[in-house]
N, C-alpha and C positions, 0 to 999 in steps of 0.2 A: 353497554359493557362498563361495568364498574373501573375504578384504579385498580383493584385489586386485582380480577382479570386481567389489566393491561397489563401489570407490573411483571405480575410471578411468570416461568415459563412452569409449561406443563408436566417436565417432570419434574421439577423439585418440588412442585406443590406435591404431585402423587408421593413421593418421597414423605412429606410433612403431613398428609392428613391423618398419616396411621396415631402421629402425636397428638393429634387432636380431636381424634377419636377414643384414645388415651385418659387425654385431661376431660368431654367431656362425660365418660363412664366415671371419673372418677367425684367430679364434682353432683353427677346426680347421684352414684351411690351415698354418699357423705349426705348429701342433704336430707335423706330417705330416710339414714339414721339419725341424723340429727332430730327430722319430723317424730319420728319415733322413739325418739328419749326422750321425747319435750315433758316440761311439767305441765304444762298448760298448753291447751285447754283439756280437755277430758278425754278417755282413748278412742271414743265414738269420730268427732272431730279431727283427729291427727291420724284414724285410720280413712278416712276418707280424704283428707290432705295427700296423703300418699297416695293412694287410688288415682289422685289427678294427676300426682307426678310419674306413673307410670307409663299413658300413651303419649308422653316426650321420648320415650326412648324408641320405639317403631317411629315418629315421624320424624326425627334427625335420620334416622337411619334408611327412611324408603322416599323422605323426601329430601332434606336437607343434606343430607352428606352429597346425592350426585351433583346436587345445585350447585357444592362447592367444589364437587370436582371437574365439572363443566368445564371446557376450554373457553368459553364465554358465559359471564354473569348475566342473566337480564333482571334486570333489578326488579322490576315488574313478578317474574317469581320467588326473588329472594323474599320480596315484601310480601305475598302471598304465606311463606316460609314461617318466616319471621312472628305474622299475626296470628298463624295458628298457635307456635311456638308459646307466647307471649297469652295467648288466650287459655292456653290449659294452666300454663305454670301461676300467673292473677291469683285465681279463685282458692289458690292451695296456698299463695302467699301471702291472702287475706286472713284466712283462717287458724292458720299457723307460721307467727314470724320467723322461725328459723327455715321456712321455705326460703326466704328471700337468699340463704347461701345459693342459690339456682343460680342468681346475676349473675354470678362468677364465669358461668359456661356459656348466658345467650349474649353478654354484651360483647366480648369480642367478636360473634357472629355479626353483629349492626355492623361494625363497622369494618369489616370484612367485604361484607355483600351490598352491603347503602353506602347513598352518597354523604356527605357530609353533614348536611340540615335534617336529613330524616336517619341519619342516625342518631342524630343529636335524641330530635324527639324519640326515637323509642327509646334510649336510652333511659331518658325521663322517664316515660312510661313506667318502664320494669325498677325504677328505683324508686320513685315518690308516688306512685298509684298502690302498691303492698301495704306504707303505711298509712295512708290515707283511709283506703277502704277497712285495715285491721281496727284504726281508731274508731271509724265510724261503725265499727260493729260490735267489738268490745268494750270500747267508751273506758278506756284504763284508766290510770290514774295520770295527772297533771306531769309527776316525773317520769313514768315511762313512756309515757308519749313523749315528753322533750328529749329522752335519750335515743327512741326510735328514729324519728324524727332526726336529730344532728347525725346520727349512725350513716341514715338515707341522705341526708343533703352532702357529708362527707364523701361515701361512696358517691354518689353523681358528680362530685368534683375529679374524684379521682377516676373515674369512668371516662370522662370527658376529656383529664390528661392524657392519660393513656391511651387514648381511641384514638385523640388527634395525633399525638406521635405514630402510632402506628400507621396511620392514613399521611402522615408527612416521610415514614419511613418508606412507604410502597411507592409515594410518588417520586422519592428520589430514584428508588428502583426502578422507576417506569423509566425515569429519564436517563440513568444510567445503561439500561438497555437499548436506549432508543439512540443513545449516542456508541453505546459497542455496536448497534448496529450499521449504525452510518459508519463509523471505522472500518468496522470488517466489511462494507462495499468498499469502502475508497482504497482501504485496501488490494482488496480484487481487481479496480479499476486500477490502480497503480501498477502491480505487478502486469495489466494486458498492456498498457500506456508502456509500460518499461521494455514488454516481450517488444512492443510494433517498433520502442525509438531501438531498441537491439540489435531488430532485422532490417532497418531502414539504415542505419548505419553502416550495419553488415553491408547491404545493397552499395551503397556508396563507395567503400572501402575495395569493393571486388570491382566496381566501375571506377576507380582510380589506377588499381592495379590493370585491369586492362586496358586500359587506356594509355597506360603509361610504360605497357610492356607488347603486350599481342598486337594492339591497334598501330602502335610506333611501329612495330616488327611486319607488319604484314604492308602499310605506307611507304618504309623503303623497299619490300619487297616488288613493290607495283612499280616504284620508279627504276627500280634496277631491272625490269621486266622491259619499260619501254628505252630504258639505255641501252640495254642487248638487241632488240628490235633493231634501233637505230646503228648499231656497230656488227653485225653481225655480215652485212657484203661490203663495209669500208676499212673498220679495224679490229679485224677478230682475236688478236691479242686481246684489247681489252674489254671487250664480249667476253674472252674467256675469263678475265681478273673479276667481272662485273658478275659470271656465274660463278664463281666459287666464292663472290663472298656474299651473291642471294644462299649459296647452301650454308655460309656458315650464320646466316643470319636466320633460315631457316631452321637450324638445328639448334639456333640461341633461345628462339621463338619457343620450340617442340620444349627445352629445359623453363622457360618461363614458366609454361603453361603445368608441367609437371608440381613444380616447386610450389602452383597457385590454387592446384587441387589438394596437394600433401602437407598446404598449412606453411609449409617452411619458408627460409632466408630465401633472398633473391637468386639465381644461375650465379649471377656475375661476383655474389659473395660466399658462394658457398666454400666453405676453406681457403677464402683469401681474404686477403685487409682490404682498409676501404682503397689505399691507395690504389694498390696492387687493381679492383676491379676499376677504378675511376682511370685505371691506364689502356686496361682493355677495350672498354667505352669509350674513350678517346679515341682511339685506334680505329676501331670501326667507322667512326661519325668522321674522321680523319681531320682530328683535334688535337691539341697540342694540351700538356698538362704540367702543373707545376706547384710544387707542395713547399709549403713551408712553415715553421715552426715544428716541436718536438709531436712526432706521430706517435702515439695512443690508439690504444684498442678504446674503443667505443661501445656501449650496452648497441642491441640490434636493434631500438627504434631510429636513435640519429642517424644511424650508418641506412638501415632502410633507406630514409626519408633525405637524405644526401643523396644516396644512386639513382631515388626516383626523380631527383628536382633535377641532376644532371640531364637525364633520361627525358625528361620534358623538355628543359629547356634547349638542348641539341637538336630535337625534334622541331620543336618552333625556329630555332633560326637555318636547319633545312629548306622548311617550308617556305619561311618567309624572306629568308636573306639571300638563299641561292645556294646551287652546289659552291659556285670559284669561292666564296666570302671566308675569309681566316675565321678560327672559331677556336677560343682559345680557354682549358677550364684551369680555377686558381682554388687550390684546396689548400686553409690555413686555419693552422693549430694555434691557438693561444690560451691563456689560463682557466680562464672561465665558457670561451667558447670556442665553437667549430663552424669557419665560416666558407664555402663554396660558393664563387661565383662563375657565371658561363659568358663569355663575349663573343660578338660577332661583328664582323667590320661588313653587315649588309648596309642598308638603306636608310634601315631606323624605322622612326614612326614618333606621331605625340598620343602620346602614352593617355590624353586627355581626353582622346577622339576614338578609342578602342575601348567596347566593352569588356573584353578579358577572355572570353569565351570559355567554355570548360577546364580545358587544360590550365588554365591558371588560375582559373575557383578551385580547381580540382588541387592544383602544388601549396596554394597560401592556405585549404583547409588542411591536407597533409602534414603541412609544417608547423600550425596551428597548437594538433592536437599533441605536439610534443614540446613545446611551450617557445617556439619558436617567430622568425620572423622573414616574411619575402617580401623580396622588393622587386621592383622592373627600372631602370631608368634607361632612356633614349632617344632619341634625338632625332629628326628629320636628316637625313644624309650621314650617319656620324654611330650608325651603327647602336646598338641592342646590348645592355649588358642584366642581365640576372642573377639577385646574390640572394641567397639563404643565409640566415645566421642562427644556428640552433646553441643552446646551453649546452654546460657537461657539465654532468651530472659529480656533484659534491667527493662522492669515493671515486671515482674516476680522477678529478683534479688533486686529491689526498694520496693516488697511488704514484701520480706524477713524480720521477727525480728530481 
């Protein structure tokens, strides 16, 4: 496969040959009459000149033109092509020099269809074999041969310029192509790269969410399960306190889950501030809460991702600190930021010796991706305390009194 083939696509060549079929009707009919206005040689001569130049037009057209509209060149028939080509137009441009206007139409075929070096040579061919063979048969004079002659070595210069730009123009196309191609994959490949990191996030995001709302919801539902177990023939007063507030924790759970399929804000925020839900969720975890600096409404990612750090971290010091243990949450407003921390006067732990487990890969990527910061610090006997510190957001501190 030639450059040429590599370069072009197939249809803008199909698009292009009709030009070129164009230019060359137009350069053999010109030559045909030029043959035929000649002064010289005699009318015997330039009608048999013409005669030659006639079966070029049937073999461009039943053999040359498919070659060049082939989706692949093989050069092996182009050169086939070419020699025919090249062997009928000779004999006509030996006999009569204004045959030689023909170059015009076969030398951009060489280097269309050959590789560099043998188009170079046919090149030569069709330009310095015409006057060669015309001298050696009409034997002119000293000056017209020096003018043929430079006319020939002129045009094979300019043949040569032009042949090689056009064969430096196709390879930039080859390579322009070859790099739109590699683009438009990486492309492809980037948009499925972007669909997998989309849905993998997605994933993530619905596995923080549950875990941080159903999974919480349904863990104290188990332990209020076996608290009831445990109170139900010694103190069924608080069997009953301990069932009504598995139902209201089950009916917390039923609005989570709603809110988690419908896209939207959390239960505990839906038409209320962050305060107002951070009281409720106290309430329940049976925490105490205490706010301070000027309260601001919040855009819905900090307030999110505030309810959920709460939301985890009360769940963790259930588990780990004990029902008795105080647990105490501190929501505070100041200029630049919005900082929530959750304490718990359990046991503790060295913070050095725990991996972190989900639930806290899960609150410091949440808090993460809103340009925030979590911390844990605690203490062997000396209790557990968890703070979040999220930004606010530049028109939120500009709306500020």
């Amino acid at each position: 496969m030639t450059r040429w083939s590599a370069a072009r696509g197939v249809d803008v060549w199909d698009r292009a040959i009709g030009l070129w079929d164009a230019y060359f009707a137009v350069a053999w009919a010109a030559t045909l009459a030029f043959v035929l206005a000649a002064a010289h040689p005699g009318w015997t001569v330039r009608a048999v000149a013409a005669a030659l130049l006639v079966p070029l037009v049937p073999w461009y057209a039943a053999v040359g033109r498919p070659l060049l509209l082939a989706e692949e060149m093989v050069e092996r028939r182009m050169l086939r092509y070419l020699s025919g080509a090249i062997a009928l137009f000779l004999p006509s441009a030996v006999l009569v020099g204004e045959t030689r206007l023909m170059a015009f139409a076969l030398v951009p075929q060489c280097f269309m269809a050959l590789r560099m070096r043998a188009a170079l040579a046919a090149v030569t061919v069709i330009n310095l074999v015409p006057v060669a063979g015309w001298a050696l048969v009409w034997r002119p004079e000293a000056t017209d041969l020096f003018a043929n002659a430079l006319f020939a070595v002129v045009t094979l210069v300019f043949s040569v310029a032009v042949g090689s730009w056009i064969i430096r123009i196709i390879e930039q196309s080859g390579e322009r192509a070859e790099l739109i191609a590699e683009l438009d994959t990486s492309r492809h490949e980037i948009s499925r790269l972007s669909a997998a990191h989309g849905a993998l996030a997605e994933r993530e995001r619905m596995a923080r969410e549950i875990h941080d709302t159903l999974a919480q919801g349904f863990t104290s539902l188990l332990m209020l399960v076996q608290a009831v177990e445990a109170e139900l023939e010694d103190d069924l007063p608080q069997a009953r306190r301990h069932l009504a507030l598995m139902d209201e924790t089950a009916r917390q759970n039923l609005a989570e889950a709603r809110a988690l399929v419908a896209g939207g804000t959390p239960a505990d925020l839906d038409g209320a501030s962050l305060p107002d839900a951070l009281g409720r969720l106290a309430a329940r975890h049976g925490a105490t809460l205490e706010v301070t600096g000027p309260v601001r409404a919040l855009p819905a990612a900090p307030e999110v991702v505030t309810l959920r750090s709460c939301q985890e971290a009360l769940a963790n010091a259930r588990k780990h600190a004990g029902s008795s243990a105080m647990v105490g949450i501190r929501l505070s407003y100041a200029d630049d930021t919005v900082t929530v921390s959750v304490r718990d006067g359990g046991c503790g732990f060295d913070p050095g010796t725990v991996s972190g487990g989900y639930g806290l890969a899960g609150l410091r990527a949440r808090v993460a991706e809103v340009g925030g910061t979590a911390s844990v610090c605690s203490t062997p006997g000396d209790g557990t305390t968890v703070t979040v510190r999220l930004p606010v957001p530049a028109t939120v501190r500009s709306e500020t009194p």
